[in-house]
N, C-alpha and C positions, 0 to 999 in steps of 0.2 A: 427254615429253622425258626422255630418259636422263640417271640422276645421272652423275659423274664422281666418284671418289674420286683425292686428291691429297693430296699429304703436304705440312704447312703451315709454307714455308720460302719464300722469297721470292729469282726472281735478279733481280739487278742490277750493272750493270757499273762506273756511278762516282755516289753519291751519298750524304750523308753526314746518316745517323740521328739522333736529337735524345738529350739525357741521359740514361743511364738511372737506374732512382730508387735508392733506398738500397740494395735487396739484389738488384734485378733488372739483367739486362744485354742486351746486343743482342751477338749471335755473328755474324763475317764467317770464311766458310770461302772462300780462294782455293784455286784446281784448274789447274792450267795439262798441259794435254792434249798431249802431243807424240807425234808418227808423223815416224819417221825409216828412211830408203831403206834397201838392203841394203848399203853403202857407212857405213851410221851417220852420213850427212848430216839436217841436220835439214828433213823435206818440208812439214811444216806444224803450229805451235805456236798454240794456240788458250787465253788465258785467259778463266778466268769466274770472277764476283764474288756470292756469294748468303749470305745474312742472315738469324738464325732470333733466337727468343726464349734466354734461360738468367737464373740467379738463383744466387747465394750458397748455399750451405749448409754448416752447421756438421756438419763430417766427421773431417777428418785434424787432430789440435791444430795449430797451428802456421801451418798451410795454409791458403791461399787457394781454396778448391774449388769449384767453379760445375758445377750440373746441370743438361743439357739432351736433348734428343733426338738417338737417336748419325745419323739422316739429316741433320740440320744440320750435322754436321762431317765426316760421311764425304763423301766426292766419288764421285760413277754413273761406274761402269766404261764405257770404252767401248771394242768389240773397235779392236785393233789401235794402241790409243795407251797411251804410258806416259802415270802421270800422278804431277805432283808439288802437295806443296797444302802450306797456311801456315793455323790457325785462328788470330782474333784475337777479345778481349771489350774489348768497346767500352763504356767505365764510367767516367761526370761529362767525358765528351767525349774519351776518350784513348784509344786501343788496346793495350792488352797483349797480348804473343805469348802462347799458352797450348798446354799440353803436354796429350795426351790418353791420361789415365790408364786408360779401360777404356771399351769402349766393349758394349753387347747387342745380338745379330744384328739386321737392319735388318728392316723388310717384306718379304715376297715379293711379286713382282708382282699377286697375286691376295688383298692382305692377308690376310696369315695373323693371325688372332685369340689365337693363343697363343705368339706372338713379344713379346717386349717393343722398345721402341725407346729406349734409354736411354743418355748416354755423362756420363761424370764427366770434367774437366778440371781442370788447376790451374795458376794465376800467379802471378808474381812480384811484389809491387806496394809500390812504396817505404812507409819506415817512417812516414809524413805522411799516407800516406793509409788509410783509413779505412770500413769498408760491414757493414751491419747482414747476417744471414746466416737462413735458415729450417731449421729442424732437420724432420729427415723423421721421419713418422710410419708404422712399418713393420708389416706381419702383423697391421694391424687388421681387427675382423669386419664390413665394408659391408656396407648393409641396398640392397635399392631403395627409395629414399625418401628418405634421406640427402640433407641439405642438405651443396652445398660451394659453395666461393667459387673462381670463375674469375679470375684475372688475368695479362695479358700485353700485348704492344702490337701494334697493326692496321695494315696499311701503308695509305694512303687509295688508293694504284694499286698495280696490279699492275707486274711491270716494272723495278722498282727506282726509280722518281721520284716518289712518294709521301710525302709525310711520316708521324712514326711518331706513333698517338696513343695511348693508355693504355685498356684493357678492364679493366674491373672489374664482372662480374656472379653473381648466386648463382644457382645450378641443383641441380636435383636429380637424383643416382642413377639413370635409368633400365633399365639394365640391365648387372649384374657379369659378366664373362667369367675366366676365368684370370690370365690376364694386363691385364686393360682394364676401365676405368670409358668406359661409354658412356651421356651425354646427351642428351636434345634439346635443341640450342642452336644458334644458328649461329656458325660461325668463319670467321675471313678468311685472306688469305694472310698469308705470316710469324709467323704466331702459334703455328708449331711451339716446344717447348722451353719457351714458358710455364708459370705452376704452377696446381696444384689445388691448394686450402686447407681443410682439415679444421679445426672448433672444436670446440677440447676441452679441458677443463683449466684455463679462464681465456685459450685463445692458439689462435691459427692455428698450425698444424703445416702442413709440406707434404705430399700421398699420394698425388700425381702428377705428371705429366709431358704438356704438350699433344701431341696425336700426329698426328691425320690427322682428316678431317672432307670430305663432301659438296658439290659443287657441280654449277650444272647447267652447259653450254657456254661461257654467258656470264659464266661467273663470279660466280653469283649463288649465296651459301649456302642449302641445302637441308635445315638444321634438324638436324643429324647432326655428334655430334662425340664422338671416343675421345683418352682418353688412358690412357699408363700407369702402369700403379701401382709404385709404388715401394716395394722388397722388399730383405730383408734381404741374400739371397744376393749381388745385386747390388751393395750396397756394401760387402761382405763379401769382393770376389774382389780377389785380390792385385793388386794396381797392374801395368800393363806401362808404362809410358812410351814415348810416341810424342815423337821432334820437333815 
């Protein structure tokens, strides 16, 4: 049976995710797809609703900044439609709109291993509220062998009707790329944009980013999971701000 390789982000059209914990969040990227006649009537408007992992990090002082993977909040082209799109982080049950500060080129259809897949955000969120953050751990020297700590949340369906449940497991290193820590583990859908945890020092550091992982037809994980590492240049590039 043929794997399937699939980037792990979850759609769904109307259904609403559980809390997220202290420093982790749940990302809703809307895309609403429009094709309009030669007239500039509108011929057919198609939205979609799709759901990935992200988490706090202490970046910019002052800031609210959430990292996640940038195919979570980009929206897939499709010939012949404009498109317009809204991300939201979804944190202790609320939505905040969130701006996206920089995003690193996405996959190529044919996963390219020396692409990263990475986007930084930031929100606004009243002076009451409150959330613990993970400081990245940047230009460290991974071994294969290296123990890290997986965590992010699993949709129990595919589809967007699933409820969201909490992963927390240790893995090891098995193989360093350029740009990618590649495990064997299995992952599920949605569980893009979750973090990698590095111990070091007394404390979990974060030193990546959930990306993409294996399955076979039926949607059965295939023991195969990348993510990105998190790198200086990358938090290093000037902010652009999106709407």
């Amino acid at each position: 049976m043929k794997p399937v390789l699939f980037l792990l982000f979850v759609l769904g059209l109307m259904f609403s995710p559980p809390a997220a914990a202290q420093t982790d969040v749940l990302i809703k990227i809307v895309c609403i797809y429009t094709k309009q006649s030669a007239t500039n009537e509108v011929v057919v408007r198609i939205p979609t609703v799709s759901w990935g992992n992200g988490f706090f990090i202490d970046h910019i002082p002052g800031k609210h900044n959430v990292l996640t993977a940038s195919h979570v909040v980009v929206c897939d082209e499709q010939l012949g439609f404009s498109i317009d799109s809204a991300v939201w982080v979804l944190f202790n049950d609320i939505e905040y709109k969130a701006s996206i500060l920089k995003t690193s080129p996405q996959f190529l259809p044919n996963f390219s291993i020396y692409q990263q897949d990475l986007a930084l955000l930031e929100i606004a969120l009243p002076e009451n509220v409150s959330h613990g953050h993970l400081t990245p751990l940047v230009d460290y020297g991974f071994k294969v062998g290296d123990e890290v700590l997986i965590r992010s949340k699993r949709q129990t369906e595919n589809g967007g009707n699933g409820e969201w449940l909490p992963y927390l497991k240790k893995a090891l290193i098995a193989e360093i790329f350029p740009n990618y820590l590649y495990f064997s583990e299995d992952v599920y859908m949605g569980m893009s944009g979750g973090a990698v945890l590095f111990w070091k020092d007394g404390k979990y550091w974060v030193v990546g980013v959930l990306t993409a992982g294996h399955i076979n037809k039926d949607g059965v994980p295939l023991d195969a999971m990348w993510a990105s590492i998190i790198k200086k240049e990358f938090l290093d590039i000037e902010p652009k701000i999106t709407p």
